[in-house]
C-alpha atoms as one frame of an Amber mdcrd trajectory, in Angstrom:
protein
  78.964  98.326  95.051  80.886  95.109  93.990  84.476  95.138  93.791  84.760
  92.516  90.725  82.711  94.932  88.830  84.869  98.260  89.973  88.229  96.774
  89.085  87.019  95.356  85.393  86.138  98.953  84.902  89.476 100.229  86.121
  91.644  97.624  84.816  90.476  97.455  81.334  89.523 101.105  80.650  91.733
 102.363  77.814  91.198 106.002  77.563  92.347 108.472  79.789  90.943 109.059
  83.454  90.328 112.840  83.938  91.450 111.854  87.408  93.079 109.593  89.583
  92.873 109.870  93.187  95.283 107.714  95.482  94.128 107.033  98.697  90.440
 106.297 100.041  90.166 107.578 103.218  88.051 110.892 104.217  89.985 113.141
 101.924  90.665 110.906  98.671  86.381 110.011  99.155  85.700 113.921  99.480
  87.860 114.285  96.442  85.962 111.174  94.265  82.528 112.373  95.294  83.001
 115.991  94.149  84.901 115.244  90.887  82.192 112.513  90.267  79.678 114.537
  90.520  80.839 117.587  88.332  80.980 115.157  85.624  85.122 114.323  85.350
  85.825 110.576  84.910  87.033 109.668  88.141  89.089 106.454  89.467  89.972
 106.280  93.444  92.515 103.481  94.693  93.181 102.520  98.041  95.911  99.823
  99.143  94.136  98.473 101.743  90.693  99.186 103.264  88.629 102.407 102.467
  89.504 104.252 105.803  91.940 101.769 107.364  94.198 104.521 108.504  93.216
 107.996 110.500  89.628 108.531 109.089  88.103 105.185 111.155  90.159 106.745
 114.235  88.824 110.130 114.976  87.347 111.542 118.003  83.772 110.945 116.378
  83.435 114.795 116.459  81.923 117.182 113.541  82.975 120.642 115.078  84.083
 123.643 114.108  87.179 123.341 117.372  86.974 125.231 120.408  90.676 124.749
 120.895  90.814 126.591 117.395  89.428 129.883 118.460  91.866 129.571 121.750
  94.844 129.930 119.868  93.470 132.313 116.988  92.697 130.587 114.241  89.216
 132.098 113.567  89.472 131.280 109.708  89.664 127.802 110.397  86.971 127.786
 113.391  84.539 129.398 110.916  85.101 126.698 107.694  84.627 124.240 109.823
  81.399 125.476 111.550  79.806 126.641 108.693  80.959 122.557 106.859  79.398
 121.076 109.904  76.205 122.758 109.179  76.443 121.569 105.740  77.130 117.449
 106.769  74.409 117.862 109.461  72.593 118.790 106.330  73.658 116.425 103.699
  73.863 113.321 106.006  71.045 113.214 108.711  71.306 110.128 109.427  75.041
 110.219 110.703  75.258 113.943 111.939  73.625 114.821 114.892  73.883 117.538
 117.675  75.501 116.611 121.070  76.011 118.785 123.950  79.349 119.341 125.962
  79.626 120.354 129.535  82.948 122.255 130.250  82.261 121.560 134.371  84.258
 124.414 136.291  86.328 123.867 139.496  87.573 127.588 140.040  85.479 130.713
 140.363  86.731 132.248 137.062  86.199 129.141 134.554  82.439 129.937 134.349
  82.759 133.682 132.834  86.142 132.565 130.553  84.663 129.617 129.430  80.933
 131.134 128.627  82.650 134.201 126.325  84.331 132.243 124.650  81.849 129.459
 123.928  78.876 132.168 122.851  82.026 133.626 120.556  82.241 130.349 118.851
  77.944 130.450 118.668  78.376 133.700 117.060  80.880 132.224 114.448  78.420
 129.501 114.054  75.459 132.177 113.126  72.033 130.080 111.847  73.864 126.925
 111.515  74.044 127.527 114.853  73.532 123.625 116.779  72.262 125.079 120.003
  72.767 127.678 122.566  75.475 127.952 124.860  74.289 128.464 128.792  76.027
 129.169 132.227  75.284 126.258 134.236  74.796 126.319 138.205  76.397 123.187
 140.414  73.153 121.361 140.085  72.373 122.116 136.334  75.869 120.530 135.644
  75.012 117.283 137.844  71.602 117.072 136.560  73.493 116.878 132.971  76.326
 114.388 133.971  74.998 113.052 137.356  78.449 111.074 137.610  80.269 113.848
 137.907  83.473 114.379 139.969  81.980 116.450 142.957  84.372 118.109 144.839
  85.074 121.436 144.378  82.733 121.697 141.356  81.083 125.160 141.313  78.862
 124.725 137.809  79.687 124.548 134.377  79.449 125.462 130.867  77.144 124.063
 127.923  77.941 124.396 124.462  76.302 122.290 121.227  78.460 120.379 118.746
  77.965 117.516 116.279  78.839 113.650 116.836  79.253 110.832 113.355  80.319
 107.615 112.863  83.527 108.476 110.924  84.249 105.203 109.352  80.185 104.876
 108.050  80.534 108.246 106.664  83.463 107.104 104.870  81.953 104.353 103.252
  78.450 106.435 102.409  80.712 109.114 100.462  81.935 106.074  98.427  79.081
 104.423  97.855  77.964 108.447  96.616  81.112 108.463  94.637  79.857 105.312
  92.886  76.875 106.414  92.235  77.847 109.265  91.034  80.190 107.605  88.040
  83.185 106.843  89.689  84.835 103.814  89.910  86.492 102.791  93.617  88.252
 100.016  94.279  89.828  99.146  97.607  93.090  96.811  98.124  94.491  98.345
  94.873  98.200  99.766  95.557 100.021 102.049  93.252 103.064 100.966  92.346
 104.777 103.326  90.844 103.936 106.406  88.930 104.670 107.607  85.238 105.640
 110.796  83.600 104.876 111.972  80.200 107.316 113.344  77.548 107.399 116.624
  79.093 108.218 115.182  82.530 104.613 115.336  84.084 103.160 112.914  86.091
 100.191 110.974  83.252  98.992 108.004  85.413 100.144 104.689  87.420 100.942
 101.212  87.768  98.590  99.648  89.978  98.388  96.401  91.650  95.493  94.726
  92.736  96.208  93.362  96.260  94.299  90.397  95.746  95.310  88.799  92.637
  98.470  90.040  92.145  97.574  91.262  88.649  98.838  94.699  87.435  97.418
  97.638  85.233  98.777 101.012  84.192  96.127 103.676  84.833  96.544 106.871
  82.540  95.302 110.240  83.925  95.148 113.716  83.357  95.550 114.629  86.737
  96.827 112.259  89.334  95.785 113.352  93.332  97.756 111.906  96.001  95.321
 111.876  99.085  97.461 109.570 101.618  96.942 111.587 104.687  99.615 110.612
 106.613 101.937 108.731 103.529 101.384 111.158 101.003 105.219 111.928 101.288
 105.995 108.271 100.487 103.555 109.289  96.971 105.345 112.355  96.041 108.764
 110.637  96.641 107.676 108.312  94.001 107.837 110.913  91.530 110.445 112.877
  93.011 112.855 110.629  95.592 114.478 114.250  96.524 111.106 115.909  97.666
 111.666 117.214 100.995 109.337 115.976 104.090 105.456 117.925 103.791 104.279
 116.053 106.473 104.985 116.215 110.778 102.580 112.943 111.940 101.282 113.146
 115.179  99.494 110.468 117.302  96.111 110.621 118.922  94.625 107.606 121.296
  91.114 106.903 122.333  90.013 105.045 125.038  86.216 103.258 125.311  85.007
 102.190 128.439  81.354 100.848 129.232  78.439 103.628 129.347  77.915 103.657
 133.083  81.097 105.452 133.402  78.761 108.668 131.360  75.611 108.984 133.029
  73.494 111.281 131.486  73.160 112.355 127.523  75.866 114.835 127.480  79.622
 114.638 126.549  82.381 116.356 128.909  85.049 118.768 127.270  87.761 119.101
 129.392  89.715 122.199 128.298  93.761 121.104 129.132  95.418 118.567 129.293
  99.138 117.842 130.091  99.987 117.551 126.210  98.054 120.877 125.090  94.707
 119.403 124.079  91.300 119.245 125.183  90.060 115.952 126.333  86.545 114.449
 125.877  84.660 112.036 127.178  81.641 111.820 124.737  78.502 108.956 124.355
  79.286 106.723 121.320  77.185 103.432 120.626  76.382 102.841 123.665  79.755
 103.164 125.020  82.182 105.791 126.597  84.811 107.233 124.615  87.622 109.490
 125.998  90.576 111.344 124.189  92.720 112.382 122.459  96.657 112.603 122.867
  98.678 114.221 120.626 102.372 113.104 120.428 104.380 113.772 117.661 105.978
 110.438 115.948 108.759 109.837 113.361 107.065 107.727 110.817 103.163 106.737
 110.268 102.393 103.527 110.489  98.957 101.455 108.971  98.017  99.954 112.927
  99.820 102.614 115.036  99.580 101.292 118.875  99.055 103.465 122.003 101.738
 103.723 124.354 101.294 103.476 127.575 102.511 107.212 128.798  98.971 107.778
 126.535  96.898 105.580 128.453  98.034 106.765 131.601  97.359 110.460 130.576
  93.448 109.621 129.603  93.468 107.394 132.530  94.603 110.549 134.872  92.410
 113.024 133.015  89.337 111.115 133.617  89.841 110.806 136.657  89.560 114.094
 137.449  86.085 114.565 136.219  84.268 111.876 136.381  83.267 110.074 139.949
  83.927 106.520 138.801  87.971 106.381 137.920  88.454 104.168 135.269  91.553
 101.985 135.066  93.515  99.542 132.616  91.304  96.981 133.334  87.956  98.808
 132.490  89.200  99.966 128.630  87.290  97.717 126.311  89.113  99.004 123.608
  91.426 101.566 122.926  92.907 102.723 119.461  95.038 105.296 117.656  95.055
 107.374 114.777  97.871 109.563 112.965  97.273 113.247 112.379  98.864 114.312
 108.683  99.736 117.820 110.223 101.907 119.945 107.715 105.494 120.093 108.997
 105.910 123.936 110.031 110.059 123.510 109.878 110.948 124.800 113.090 110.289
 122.295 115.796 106.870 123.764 116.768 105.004 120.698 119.491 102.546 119.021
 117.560  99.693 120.192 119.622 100.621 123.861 118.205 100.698 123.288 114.527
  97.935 123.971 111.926  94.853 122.260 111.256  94.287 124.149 108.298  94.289
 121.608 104.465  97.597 122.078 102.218  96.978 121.793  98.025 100.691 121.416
  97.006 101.308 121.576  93.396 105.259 119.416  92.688 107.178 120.354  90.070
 106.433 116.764  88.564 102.401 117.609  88.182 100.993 115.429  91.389  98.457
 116.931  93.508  98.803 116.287  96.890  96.161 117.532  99.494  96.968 116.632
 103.085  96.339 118.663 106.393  92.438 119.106 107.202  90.048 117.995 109.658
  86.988 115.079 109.244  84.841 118.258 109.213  86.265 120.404 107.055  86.943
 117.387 103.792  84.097 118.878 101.675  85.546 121.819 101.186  89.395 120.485
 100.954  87.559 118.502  98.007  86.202 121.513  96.384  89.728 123.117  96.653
  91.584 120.477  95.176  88.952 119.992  91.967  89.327 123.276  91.490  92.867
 123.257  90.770  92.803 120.078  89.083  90.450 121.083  86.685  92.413 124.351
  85.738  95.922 121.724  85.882  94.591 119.131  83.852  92.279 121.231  81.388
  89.265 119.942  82.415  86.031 121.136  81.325  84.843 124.481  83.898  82.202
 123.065  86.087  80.882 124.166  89.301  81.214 122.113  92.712  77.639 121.124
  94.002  78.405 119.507  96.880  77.131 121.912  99.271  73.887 120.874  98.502
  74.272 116.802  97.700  72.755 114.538  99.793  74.925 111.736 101.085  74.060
 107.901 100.445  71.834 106.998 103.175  70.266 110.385 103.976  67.461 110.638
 105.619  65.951 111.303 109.083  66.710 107.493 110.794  65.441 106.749 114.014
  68.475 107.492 116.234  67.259 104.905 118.868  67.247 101.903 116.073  70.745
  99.850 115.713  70.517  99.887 112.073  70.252 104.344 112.311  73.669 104.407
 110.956  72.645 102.522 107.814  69.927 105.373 106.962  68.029 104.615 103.829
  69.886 101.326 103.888  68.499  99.855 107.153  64.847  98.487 104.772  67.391
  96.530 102.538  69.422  95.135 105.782  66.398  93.670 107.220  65.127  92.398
 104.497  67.777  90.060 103.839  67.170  88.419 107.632  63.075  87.489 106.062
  64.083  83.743 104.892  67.213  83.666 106.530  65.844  84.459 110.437  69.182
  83.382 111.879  70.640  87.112 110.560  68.758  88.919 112.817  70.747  87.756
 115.935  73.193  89.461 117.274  76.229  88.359 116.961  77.481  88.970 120.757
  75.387  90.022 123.677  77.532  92.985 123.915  76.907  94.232 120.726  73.823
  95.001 119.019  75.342  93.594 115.276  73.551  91.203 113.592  74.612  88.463
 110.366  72.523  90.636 108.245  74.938  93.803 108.518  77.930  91.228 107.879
  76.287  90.285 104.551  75.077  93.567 103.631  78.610  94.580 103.910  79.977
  92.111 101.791  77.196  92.416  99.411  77.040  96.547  99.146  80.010  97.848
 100.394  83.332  96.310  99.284  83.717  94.199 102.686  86.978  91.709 101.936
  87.908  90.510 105.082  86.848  90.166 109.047  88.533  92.994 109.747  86.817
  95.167 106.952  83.429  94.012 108.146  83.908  94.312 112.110  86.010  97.507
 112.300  84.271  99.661 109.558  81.032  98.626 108.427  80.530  98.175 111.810
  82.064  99.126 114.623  82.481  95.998 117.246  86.150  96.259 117.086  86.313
 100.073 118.014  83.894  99.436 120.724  84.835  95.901 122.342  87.899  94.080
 121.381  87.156  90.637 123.050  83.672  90.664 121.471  84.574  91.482 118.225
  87.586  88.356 118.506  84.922  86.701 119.898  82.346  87.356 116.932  85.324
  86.861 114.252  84.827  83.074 113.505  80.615  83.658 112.811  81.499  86.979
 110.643  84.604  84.819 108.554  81.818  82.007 107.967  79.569  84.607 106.574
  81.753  86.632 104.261  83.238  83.091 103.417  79.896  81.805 101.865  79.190
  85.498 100.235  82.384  85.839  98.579  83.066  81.966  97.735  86.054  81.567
 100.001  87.588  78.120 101.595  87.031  76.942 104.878  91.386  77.490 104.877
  90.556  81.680 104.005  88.001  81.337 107.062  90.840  80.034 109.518  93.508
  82.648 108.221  91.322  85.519 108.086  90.143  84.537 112.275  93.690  84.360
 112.910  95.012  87.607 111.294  91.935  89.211 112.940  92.703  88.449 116.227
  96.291  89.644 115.768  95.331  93.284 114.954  92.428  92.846 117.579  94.687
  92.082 120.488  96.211  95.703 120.140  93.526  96.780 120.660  93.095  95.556
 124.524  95.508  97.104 126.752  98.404  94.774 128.588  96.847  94.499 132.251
  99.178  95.204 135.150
């Protein structure tokens, strides 16, 4: 994909879009790639980075929610188990199957735990990821030999899916692209326009880069800001009342040792009314999630520190190494779009479930969902903006599309997450042998994945390249500050920047990255 390419087809189209998707993270991608690939002309803007907000901050997690089918929702529990059947299928390469141990410190956890876990199995039926088994004491430890011991009496094993959120994100572009659409990051709408009869026909749109501005005619514009998509629909109506109740959710990564083993814990409550996992990611140890409500969304939401202390505390209690403040190599948060209920409901309690909402004005707006369930949000919302714009009737094939990248990667190489891409990523390190090395000794990321990402995937800045083509940032915050003045030098020379974009680019890097650590005490 190159960007100069994607915005001289956006820019200086002059007929009419069939439509126009705001917003490029999982849901706005979902959206491109199914429209795409039914045929409908297609544009997708994003303001800043393809998945800069919640979809580069999830738990990492393709399931169908166990805390789901605890409180009910069994329509929800099934979409998304039979969806993650359908990525596992469409995107090898990213999906894979991950047991969880629920580990059980009272004599009745084992039998509550198993029904309901071989309930969720049976929901699954033959997409099914693996059975779920009553554990004894030393069937748990042999799982997670790191275990917090006392007073465990065995455990519970049950079979999800893991990804790698923000490379998923930027494979369903790339298939969006490929597919006929034209994506363009760092392109912000500025306002939007109505037609004669008062319904919303396209927008002004501002690349982020240059400054220059373009009016983008639709027939169906889809506002797919997650989190902001009430800031979108109060561009075409300032009166429209509030859709969406943000919530917050932190993550905390620690080094591997604190995980022995190849399983993931779930631990089933929390003092906020989640589940908490500690799950194998990279190489690393990730643990979370919070969920506090918050007034307003921001782009870099920060973890507070009653969130900290709550993983801290819950990780503590299952595993036998405690971590602390000064173990977190990086920590992060992400923003929930949960649809306001109206009546004060804890954000822990409300829905999960995707919301297609139709204004008065024309806009589309799809918020709500899960990572796992986007494919089918997609489907939903093409559905109704074919029959709103009076598009040509064409089925959704989707279910069945392979992803960019599919295929069966090694899962022990560092380039796996790359899939068909990792041949093309080491071939660019033949005559240039000083791209295979990595670029910390913490990290296995080499120069060839910083110019492949600046070459094939829309990569603008240090932070585009270190926090979601790969991952250093999410996994390491000194190392990836550390590896930020190599990576600047090497987008620099790919995308004919100054030695003066180098130094500001290092220095605006390492200004988000420091949120990223946590203040030590």
């Amino acid at each position: 994909m190159n960007r100069d390419h994607m915005l001289r087809r956006a820019f200086d189209r002059a007929e009419l879009w069939d439509i126009l998707v705001i917003g490029g993270g999982a849901t706005g991608a979902g959206v491109a790639v199914d429209a795409a690939s039914r045929g409908y002309s297609t544009l997708l803007i994003e303001q800043h980075d393809f998945g800069k907000g919640t979809s580069s901050r999830s738990t990492k997690l393709v399931h169908g929610g166990v805390r789901y089918l605890e409180q009910g929702n069994v329509s929800l529990v099934v979409e998304a188990l039979r969806e993650r059947g359908l990525l596992k299928q469409n995107a090898p390469h990213l999906v894979h199957d991950l047991a969880f141990v629920v580990p059980n410190y009272a004599w009745w956890e084992s039998p509550f735990y198993g029904v309901g876990l071989k309930l969720y199995d049976l929901f699954a039926g033959r997409r099914r990821f693996g059975p779920t088994e009553i554990l004894s004491r030393e069937e748990t430890l042999a799982r997670i030999p790191n275990l917090q011991t006392d007073g465990l009496r065995g455990g519970v094993v049950y079979y999800d899916g893991q990804f790698d959120d923000a490379r998923l994100l930027i494979n369903l572009i790339t298939t969006a692209s490929e597919h006929g659409a034209t994506v363009c990051n760092y392109v912000r709408a500025l306002a939007l326009h109505r037609s004669a009869d008062g319904l919303i026909d396209g927008a002004t749109v501002r690349d982020q880069e240059t400054g220059a501005e373009a009016h983008i005619a639709a027939r169906v514009v889809v506002n797919a800001t997650g989190a902001f998509c009430d800031d979108v629909r109060r561009m075409a109506e300032p009166d429209a009342p509030r859709l969406i109740a943000p919530s917050q959710g932190v993550h905390l990564v620690f080094e591997r040792s604190f995980l022995a083993g190849d399983s993931a814990i779930m631990a089933p409550h929390t003092a906020d009314g989640r589940v908490m996992f500690a799950i194998p990611w990279h190489g690393h140890t990730l643990v979370g999630t919070t969920d506090v409500a918050i007034e307003r969304a921001s782009l870099e939401p920060t973890p507070t520190d009653e969130e900290i202390e709550l993983i801290l505390q819950t990780a503590g209690r299952y595993l036998a190494r405690r971590p602390s403040r000064a173990d977190i190599l990086s920590m992060f948060a992400g923003v929930r779009p949960l649809v306001s209920a109206g009546d004060g409901r804890r954000s822990a309690a409300l829905s999960r479930d995707h919301t297609i909402q139709i204004d008065n004005s024309g806009l589309v707006t799809i918020t709500g969902g899960k990572w796992t369930t986007y494919r089918n949000m997609a489907e939903d919302c093409v559905d109704q903006c074919a029959a709103l714009g009076d598009l040509e009737e064409r089925p959704c094939v989707t279910r069945s599309l392979p992803i960019h990248g599919s295929n069966d990667a090694d899962p022990a190489s560092d380039l796996s997450v790359y899939g068909a891409d990792a041949p093309a990523i080491l071939a660019l390190s033949v005559d240039r042998p000083e791209l295979r090395r990595a670029l910390h000794p913490r990290l296995p990321y080499t120069g060839a994945e910083i110019v492949w990402a600046a070459r094939s995937e829309m990569a603008r800045t240090v932070e585009d390249a270190l926090a979601r083509r790969t991952r250093a940032l999410f996994l390491n915050a000194q190392a990836a500050i550390d590896m930020a003045p190599t990576a600047a030098a090497l987008l620099a020379a790919e995308l004919g920047q100054s030695q003066a974009w180098q130094s500001q680019q290092i220095a605006e890097f390492t200004a988000v990255a420091t949120n990223y650590r946590p203040a030590r005490q």
